[in-house]
C-alpha positions in Angstrom: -11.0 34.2 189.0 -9.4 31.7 190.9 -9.3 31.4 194.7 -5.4 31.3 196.3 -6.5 29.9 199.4 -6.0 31.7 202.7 -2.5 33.3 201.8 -3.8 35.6 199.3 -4.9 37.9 202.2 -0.8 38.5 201.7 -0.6 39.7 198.8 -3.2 42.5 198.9 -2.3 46.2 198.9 -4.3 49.4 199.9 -6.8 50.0 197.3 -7.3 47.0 196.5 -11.3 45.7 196.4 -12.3 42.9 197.8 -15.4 40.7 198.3 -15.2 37.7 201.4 -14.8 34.6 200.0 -15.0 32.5 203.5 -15.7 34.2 206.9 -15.1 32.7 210.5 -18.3 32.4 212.1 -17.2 34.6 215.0 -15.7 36.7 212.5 -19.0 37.4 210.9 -21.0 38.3 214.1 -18.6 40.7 214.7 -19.0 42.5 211.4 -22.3 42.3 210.7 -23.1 44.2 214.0 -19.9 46.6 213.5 -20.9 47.8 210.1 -24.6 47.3 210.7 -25.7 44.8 207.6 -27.3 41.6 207.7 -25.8 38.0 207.5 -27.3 37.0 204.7 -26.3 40.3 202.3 -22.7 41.3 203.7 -21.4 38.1 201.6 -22.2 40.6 198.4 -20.3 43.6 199.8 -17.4 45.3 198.1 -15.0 46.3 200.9 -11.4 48.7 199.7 -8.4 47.6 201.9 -7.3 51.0 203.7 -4.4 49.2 205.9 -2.4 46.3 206.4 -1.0 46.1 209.5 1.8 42.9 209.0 2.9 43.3 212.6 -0.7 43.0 214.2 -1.8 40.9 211.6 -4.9 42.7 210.5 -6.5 43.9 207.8 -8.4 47.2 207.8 -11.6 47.5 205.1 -14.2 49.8 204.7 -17.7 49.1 202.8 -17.3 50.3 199.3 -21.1 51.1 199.7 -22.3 54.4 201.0 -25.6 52.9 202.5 -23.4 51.3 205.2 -21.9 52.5 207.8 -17.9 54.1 206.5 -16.2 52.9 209.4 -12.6 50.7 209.5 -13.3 47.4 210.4 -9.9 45.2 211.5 -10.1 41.6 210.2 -7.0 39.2 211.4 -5.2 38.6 208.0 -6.0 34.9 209.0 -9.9 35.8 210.1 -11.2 35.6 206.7 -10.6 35.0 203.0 -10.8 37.7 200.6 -10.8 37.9 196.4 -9.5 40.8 195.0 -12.3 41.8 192.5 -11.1 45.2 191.4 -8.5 48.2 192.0 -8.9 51.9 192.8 -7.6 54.3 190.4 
């Protein structure tokens, strides 16, 4: 798979799975106490893109594991890179 760069955050569409491929520092602080993982394992989570919101710039995701927490969290569509790594049916 090959990375886009930071514009891929673009082209993604709800559904779509994703794993982080670069994550502001502040960025992920944030999430790691928001969704309640560790820094060092949420580099391995699957997340499913349930909204893009083009006007706020944001992009909302939700852990496609069940052992942690199912709440939306809002990355900027800048905040973060982020490889599409599968589809839901």
């Amino acid at each position: 798979m090959i990375l886009q760069g930071w514009h891929a955050n673009h082209d993604l569409r709800k559904g779509d799975i994703v794993q982080i491929a670069r994550w502001e520092p502040e960025l992920l602080a944030q999430m790691d106490d928001y969704f309640g993982a560790k820094p060092w394992t949420i580099d391995d989570i699957k997340f499913v893109v349930v909204i893009i919101d083009h006007r706020a710039r944001t992009i909302g995701i939700i852990p496609k594991n069940e052992r942690i927490k199912q709440i939306v969290g809002y990355i900027p569509l800048d905040g973060a890179s982020l490889i599409r790594v599968g589809r839901l049916s």
